[in-house]
MDAnalysis code that builds the backbone (N, CA, C; Angstrom):
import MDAnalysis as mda
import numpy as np

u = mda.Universe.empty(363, n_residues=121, atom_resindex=np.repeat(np.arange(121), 3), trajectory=True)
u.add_TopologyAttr("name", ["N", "CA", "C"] * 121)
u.add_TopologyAttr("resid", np.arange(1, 122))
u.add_TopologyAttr("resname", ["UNK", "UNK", "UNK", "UNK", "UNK", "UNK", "UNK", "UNK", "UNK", "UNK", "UNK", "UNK", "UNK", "UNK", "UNK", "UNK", "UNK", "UNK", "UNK", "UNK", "UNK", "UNK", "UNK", "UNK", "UNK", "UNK", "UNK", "UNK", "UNK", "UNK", "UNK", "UNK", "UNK", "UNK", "UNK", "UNK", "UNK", "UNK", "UNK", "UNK", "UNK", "UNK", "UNK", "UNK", "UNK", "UNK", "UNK", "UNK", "UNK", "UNK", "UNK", "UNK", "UNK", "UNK", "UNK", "UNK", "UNK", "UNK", "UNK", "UNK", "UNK", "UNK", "UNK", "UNK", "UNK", "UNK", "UNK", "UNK", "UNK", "UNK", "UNK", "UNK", "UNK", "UNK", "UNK", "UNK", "UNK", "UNK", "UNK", "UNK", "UNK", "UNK", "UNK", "UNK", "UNK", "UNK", "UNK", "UNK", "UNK", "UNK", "UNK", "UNK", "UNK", "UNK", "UNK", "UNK", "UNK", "UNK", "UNK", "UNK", "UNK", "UNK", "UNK", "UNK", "UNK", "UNK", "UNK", "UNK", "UNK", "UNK", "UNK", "UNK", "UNK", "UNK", "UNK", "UNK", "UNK", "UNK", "UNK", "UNK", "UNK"])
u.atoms.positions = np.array([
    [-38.876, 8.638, -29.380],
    [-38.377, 7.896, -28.244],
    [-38.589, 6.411, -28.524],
    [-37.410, 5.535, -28.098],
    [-37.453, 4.446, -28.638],
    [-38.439, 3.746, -27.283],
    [-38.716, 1.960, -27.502],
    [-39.542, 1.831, -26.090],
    [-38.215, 1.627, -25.265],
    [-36.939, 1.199, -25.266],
    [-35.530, 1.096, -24.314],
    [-35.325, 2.485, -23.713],
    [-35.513, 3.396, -24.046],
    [-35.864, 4.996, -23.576],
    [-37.077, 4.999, -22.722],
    [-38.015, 4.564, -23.478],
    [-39.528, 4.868, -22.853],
    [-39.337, 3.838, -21.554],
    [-38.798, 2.481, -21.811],
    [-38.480, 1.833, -20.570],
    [-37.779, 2.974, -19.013],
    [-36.547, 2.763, -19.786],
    [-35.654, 3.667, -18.843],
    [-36.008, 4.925, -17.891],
    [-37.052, 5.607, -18.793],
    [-37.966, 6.564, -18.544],
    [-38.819, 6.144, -17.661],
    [-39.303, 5.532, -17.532],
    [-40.040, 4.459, -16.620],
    [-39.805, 4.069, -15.359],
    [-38.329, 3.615, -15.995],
    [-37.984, 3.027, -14.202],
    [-37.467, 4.066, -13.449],
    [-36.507, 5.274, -14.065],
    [-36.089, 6.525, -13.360],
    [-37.208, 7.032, -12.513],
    [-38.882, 6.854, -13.245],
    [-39.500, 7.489, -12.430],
    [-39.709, 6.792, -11.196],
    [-39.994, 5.255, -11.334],
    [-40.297, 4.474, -10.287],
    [-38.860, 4.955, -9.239],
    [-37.726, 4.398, -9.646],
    [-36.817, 4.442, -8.574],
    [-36.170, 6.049, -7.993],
    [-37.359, 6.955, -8.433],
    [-37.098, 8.340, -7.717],
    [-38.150, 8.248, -6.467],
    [-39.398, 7.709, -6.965],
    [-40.321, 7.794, -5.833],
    [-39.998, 6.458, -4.673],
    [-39.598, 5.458, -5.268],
    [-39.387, 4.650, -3.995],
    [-37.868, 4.876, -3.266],
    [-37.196, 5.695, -3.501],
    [-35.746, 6.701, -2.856],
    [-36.869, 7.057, -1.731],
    [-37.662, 8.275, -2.526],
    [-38.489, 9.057, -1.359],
    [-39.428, 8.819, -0.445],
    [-39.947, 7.380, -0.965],
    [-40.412, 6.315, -0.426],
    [-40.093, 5.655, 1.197],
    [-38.469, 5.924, 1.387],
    [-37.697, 5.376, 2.320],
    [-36.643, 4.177, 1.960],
    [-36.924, 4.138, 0.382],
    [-36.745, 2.406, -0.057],
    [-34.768, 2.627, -0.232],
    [-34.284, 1.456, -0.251],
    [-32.466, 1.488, -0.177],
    [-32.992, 0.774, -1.274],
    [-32.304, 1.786, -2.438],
    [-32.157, 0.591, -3.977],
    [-30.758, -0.433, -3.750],
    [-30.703, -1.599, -3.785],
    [-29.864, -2.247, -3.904],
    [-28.817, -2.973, -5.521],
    [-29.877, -2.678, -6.699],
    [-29.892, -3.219, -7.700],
    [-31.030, -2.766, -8.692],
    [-30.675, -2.017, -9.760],
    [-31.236, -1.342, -11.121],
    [-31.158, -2.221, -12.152],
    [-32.163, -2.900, -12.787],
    [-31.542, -3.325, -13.915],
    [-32.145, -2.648, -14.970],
    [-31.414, -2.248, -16.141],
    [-32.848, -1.074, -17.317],
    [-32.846, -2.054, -18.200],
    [-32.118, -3.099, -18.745],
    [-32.949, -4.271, -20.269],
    [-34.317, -4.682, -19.452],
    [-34.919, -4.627, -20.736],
    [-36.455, -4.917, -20.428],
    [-36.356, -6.142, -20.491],
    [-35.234, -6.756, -20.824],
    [-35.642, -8.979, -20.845],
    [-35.205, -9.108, -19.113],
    [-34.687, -8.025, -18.449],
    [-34.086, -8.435, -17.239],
    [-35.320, -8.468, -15.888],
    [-36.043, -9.547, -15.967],
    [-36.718, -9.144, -14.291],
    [-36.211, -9.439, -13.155],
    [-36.627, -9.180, -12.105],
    [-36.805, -7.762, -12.006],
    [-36.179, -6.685, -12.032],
    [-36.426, -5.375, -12.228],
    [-35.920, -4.416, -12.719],
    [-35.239, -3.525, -11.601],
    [-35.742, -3.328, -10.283],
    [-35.321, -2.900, -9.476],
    [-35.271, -3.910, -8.150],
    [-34.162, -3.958, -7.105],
    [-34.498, -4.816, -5.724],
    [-33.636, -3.911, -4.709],
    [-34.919, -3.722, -3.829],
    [-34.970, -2.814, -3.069],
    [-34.880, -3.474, -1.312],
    [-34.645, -2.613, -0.178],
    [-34.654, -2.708, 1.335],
    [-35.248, -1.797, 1.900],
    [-36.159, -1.993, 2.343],
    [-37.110, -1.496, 3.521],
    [-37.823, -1.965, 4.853],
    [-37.555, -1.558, 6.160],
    [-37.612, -1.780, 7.279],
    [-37.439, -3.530, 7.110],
    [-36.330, -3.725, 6.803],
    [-35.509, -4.981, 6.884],
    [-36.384, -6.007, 5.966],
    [-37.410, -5.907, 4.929],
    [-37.755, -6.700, 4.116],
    [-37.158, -6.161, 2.721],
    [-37.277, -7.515, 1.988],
    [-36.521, -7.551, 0.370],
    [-37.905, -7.357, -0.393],
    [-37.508, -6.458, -1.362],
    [-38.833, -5.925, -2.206],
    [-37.914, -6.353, -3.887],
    [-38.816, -6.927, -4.965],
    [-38.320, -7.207, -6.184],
    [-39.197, -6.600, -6.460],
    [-39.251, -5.314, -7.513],
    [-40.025, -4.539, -8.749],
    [-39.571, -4.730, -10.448],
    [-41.036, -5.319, -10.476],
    [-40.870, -5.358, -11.893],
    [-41.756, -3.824, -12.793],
    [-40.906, -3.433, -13.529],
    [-41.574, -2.182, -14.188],
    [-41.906, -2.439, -15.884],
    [-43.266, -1.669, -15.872],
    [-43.554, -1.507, -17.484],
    [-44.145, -0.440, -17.550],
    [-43.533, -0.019, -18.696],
    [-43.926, 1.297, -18.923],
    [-44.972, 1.347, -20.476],
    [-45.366, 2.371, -20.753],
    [-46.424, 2.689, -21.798],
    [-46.182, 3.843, -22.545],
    [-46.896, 3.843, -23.861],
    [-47.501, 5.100, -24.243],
    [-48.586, 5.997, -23.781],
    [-49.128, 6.783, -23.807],
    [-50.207, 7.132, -23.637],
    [-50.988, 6.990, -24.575],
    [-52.074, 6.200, -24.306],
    [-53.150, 6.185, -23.396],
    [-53.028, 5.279, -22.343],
    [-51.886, 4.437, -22.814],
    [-51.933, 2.807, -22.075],
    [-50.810, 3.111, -20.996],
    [-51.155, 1.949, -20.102],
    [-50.344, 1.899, -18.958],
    [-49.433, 0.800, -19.159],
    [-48.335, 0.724, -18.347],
    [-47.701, -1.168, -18.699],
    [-48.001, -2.082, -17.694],
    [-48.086, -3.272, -18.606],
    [-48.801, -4.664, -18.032],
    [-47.841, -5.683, -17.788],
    [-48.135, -6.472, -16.496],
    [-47.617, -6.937, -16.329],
    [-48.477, -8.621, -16.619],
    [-47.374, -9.089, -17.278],
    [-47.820, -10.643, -18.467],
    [-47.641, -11.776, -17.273],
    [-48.919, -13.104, -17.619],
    [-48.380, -13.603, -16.111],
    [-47.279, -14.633, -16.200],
    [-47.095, -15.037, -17.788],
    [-45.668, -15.682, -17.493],
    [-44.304, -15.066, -16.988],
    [-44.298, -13.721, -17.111],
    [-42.835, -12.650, -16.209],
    [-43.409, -12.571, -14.942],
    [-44.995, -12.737, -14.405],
    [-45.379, -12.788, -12.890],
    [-44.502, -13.855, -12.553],
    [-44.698, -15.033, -13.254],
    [-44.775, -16.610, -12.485],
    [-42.924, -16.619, -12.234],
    [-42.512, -16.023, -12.816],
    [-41.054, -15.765, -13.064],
    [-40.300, -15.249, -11.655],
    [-40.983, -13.803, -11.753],
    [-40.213, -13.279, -10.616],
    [-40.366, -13.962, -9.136],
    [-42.024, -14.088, -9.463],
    [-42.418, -14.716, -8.422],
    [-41.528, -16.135, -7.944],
    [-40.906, -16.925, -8.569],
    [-40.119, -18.268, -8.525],
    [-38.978, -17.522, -7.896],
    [-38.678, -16.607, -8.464],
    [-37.422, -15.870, -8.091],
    [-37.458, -15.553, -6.804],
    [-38.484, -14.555, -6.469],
    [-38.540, -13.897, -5.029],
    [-38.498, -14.909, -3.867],
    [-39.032, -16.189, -4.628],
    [-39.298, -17.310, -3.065],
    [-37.913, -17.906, -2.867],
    [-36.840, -17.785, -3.988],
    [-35.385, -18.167, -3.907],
    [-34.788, -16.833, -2.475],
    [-35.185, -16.016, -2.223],
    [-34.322, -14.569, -1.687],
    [-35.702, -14.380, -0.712],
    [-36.467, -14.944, -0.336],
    [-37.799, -14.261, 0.824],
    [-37.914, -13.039, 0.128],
    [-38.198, -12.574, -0.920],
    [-38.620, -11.162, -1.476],
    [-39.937, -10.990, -1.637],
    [-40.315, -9.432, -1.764],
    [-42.349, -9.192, -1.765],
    [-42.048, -8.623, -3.138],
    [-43.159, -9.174, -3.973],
    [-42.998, -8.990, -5.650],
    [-43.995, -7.776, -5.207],
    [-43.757, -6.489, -6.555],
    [-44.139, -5.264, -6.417],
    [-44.266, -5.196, -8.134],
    [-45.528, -4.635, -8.185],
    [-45.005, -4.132, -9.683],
    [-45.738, -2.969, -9.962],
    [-44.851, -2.215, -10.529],
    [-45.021, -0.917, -11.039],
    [-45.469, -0.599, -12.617],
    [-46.732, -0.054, -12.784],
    [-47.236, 0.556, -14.325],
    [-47.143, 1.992, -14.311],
    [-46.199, 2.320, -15.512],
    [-45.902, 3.823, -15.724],
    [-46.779, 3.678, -16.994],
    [-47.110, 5.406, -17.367],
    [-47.691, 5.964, -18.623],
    [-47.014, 7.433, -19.255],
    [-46.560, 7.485, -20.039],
    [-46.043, 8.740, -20.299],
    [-46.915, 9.038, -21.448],
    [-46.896, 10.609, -21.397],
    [-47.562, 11.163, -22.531],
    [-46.418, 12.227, -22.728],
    [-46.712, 12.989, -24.257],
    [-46.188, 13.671, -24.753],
    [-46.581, 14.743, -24.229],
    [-45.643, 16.115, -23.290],
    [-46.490, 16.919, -22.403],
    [-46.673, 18.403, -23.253],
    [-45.907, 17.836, -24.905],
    [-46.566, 19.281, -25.802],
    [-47.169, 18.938, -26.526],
    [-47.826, 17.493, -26.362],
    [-48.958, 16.919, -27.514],
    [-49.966, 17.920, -27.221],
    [-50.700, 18.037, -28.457],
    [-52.410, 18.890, -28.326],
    [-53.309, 17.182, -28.393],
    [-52.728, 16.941, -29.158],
    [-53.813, 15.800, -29.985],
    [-53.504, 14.489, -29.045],
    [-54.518, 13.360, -29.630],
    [-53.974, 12.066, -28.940],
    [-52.802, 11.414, -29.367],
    [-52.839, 12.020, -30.759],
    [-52.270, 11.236, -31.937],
    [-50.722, 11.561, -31.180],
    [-50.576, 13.130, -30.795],
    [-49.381, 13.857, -30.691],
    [-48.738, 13.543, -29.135],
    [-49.427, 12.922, -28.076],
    [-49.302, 12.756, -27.021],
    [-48.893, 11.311, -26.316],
    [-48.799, 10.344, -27.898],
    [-48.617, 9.129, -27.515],
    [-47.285, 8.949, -28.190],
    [-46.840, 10.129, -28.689],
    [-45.531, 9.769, -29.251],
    [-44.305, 10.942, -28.750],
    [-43.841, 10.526, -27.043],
    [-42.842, 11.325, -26.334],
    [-41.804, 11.262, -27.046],
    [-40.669, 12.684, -26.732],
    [-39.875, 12.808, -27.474],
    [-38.394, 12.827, -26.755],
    [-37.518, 12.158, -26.983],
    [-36.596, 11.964, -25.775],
    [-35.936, 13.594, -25.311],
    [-36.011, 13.749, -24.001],
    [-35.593, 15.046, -23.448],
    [-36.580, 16.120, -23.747],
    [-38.028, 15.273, -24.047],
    [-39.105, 16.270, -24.182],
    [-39.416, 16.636, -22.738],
    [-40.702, 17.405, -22.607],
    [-41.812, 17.643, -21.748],
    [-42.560, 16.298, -21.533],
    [-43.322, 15.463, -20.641],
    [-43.810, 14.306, -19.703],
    [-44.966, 14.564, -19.257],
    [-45.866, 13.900, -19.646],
    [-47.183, 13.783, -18.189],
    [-46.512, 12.425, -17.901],
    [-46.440, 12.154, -16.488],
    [-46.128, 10.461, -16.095],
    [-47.345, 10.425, -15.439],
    [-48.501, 8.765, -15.955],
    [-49.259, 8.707, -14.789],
    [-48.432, 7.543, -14.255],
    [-48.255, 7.640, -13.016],
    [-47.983, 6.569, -11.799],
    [-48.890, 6.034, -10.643],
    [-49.197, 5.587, -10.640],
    [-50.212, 5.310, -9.358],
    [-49.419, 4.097, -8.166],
    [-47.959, 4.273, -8.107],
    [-47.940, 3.735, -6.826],
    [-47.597, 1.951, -6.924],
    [-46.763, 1.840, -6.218],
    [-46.058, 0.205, -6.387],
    [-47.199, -0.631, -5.688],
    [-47.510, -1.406, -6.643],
    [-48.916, -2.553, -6.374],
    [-48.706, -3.813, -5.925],
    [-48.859, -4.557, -5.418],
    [-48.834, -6.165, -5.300],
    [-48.939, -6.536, -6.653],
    [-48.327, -7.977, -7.035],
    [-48.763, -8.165, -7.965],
    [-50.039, -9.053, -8.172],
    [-50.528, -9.234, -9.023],
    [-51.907, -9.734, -9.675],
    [-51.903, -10.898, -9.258],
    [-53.065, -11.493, -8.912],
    [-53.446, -13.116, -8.683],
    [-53.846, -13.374, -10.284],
    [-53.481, -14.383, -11.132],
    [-53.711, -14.467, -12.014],
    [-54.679, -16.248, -11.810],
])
């Protein structure tokens, strides 16, 4: 799996749970140079998500020059910056070695833990 896969992979998961969330996607973007990646509507506020995704063990980080970014952005549109860290593992790895390298249209562990504020840096 390339990381433009492992990305994509990423944001499908984010923008399934914030659907179920209540959230109105308004705008997907999947290039990883594009922030933010998703912009969303909920109970009449504008939400901008930026997503990064990982291998396993690692989660994705969000860098604070793409913070300072969106953030410039969101105050153009009254938007609440959100950012999302995905982790995928390989879900027929045994090993670590075998679990950090997913296989496209494989088996998945996703860890997600949930759209965060972003970081005070």
């Amino acid at each position: 799996m390339t990381y433009d896969d492992l990305h994509r992979l990423g944001i499908k998961v984010v923008y399934s749970k914030m659907i179920n969330e209540g959230y109105d996607i308004i705008g997907v973007f999947e290039n990883q140079e594009h922030n933010p990646q998703i912009c969303a509507l909920r109970d009449g506020k504008r939400y901008v998500v930026v997503v990064r995704t990982a291998r396993f063990p690692n989660m994705g980080i969000l860098l604070p020059i793409t913070a300072k970014a969106v953030k410039d952005y969101a105050s153009t549109c009254d938007a609440i910056c959100l950012f999302a860290s995905v982790g995928i593992a390989n879900g027929d790895g045994d090993t670590d070695e075998e679990m950090s390298n997913p296989i496209l249209n494989g088996n998945y562990i996703i860890r997600y833990e949930g759209l965060q504020p972003f970081p005070t840096y």
